[in-house]
N, C-alpha and C positions, 0 to 999 in steps of 0.2 A: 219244830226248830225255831220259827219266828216268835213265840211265847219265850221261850230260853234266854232269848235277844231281849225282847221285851224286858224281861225281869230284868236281868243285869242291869238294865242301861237304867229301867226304872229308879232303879237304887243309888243312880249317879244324881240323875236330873228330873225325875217325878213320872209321872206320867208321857207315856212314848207310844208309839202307834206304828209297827211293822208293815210297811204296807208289803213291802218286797224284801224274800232274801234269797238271793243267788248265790250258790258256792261253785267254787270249778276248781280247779289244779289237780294234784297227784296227793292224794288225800292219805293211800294206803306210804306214802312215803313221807309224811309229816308236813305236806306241803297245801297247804289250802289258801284260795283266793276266795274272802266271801263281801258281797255286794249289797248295800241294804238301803231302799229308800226308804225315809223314815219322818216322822212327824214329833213334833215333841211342843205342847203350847206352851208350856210356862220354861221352858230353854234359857231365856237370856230373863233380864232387868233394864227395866226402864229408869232411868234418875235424872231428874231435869231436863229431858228431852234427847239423852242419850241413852243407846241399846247398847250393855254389857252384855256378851256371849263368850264362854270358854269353852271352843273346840273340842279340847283336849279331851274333855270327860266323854265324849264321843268315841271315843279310841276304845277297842278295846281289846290292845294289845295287853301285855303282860302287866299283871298288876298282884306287886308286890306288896306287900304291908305287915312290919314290923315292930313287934310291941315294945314300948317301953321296959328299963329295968335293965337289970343283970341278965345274963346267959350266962348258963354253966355245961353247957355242951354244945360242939359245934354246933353248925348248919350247913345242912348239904345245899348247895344249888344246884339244879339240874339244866344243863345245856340249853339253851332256845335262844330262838329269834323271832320277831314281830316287829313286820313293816303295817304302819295305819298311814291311811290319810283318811281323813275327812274333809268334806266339801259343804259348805254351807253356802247357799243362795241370801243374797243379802237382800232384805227388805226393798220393796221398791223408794228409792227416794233420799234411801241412805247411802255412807260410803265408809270404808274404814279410815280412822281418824289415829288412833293408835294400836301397836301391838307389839308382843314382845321381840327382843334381839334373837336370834336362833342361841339355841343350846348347844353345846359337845361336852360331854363326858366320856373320857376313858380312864381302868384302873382296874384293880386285880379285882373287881365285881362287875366287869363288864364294858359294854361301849352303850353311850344313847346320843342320840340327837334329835333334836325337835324343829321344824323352823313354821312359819306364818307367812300367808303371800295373800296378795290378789291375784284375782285372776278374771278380770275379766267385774261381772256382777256378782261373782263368787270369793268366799273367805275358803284358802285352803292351809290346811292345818296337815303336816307330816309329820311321823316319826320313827324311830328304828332306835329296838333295843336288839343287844346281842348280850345273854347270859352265859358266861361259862360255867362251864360242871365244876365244881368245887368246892371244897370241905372248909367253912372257913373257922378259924378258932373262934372259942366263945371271946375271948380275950380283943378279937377285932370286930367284936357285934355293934357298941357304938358306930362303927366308922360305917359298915355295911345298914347299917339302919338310915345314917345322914345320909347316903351314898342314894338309897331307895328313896328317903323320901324329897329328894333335889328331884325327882323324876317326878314324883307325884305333885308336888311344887310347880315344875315346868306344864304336867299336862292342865293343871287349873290355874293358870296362867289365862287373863283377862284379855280380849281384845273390844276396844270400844267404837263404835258407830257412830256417826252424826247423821246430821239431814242435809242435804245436799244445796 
């Protein structure tokens, strides 16, 4: 299962290193809690003495992704929800300097919200999407494409670091 992890997140942000994954909840009911220490070296960007890191690509809740073009037949969406947080350990020496506004989205494709904090020496990153089950016409595939990629927008969304 830590390979699986692996791969996914590899394809986000390069090379990653599982050291830990724990899952718990009620799994035969759709519900899973999964837990992952993780390593990743080339994660952020250095530029002029400032660390760029984006949370978000750590998440790895629902990820939707919709091609350009016309549609000529609906799209089903199918019902879910995915809560993430991610917890980053900030460098020794650094602090967060800026980050984004939080998010809310609601609308006939769903609910999301994102937000950014400190916490301590820690960058924490949450979010919660809720997709509803729904047939949406090819005719509203523009709107549900912008809709999706506002969320994928939000989760690579930048927070920058200085030196303290």
């Amino acid at each position: 299962m830590k390979r699986a992890y692996e791969k996914t997140l590899a394809r986000r942000v390069g090379a990653i290193n599982v050291k830990q994954a724990n899952i718990s909840g009620q799994i035969g009911e759709g519900k899973m809690q999964l837990s992952l220490d993780l390593a990743a070296d080339h994660f952020s960007q250095t530029v002029q003495g400032l660390i760029i890191v984006k949370p978000g690509t750590l998440a790895l809740g629902a990820d939707y992704a919709f091609a350009s073009g016309e549609r000529k037949l609906p799209v089903k969406l199918d019902a879910d929800v995915y809560k993430d947080s991610v917890r980053i350990k900030l460098p020794s020496g650094y602090q967060i300097d800026e980050m984004p506004d939080p998010v809310r989205m609601k609308g006939p494709y769903g609910t999301y919200q994102a937000s950014w904090k400190a916490d301590g020496s820690d960058l924490v990153f949450e979010q919660s999407t809720e997709v509803p089950d729904a047939l949406v016409p090819a005719a509203q595939y523009t709107d549900l494409r912008t809709y999706f990629d506002k969320i994928g927008s939000s989760q690579a969304s930048p927070v920058v670091l200085v030196k303290k």
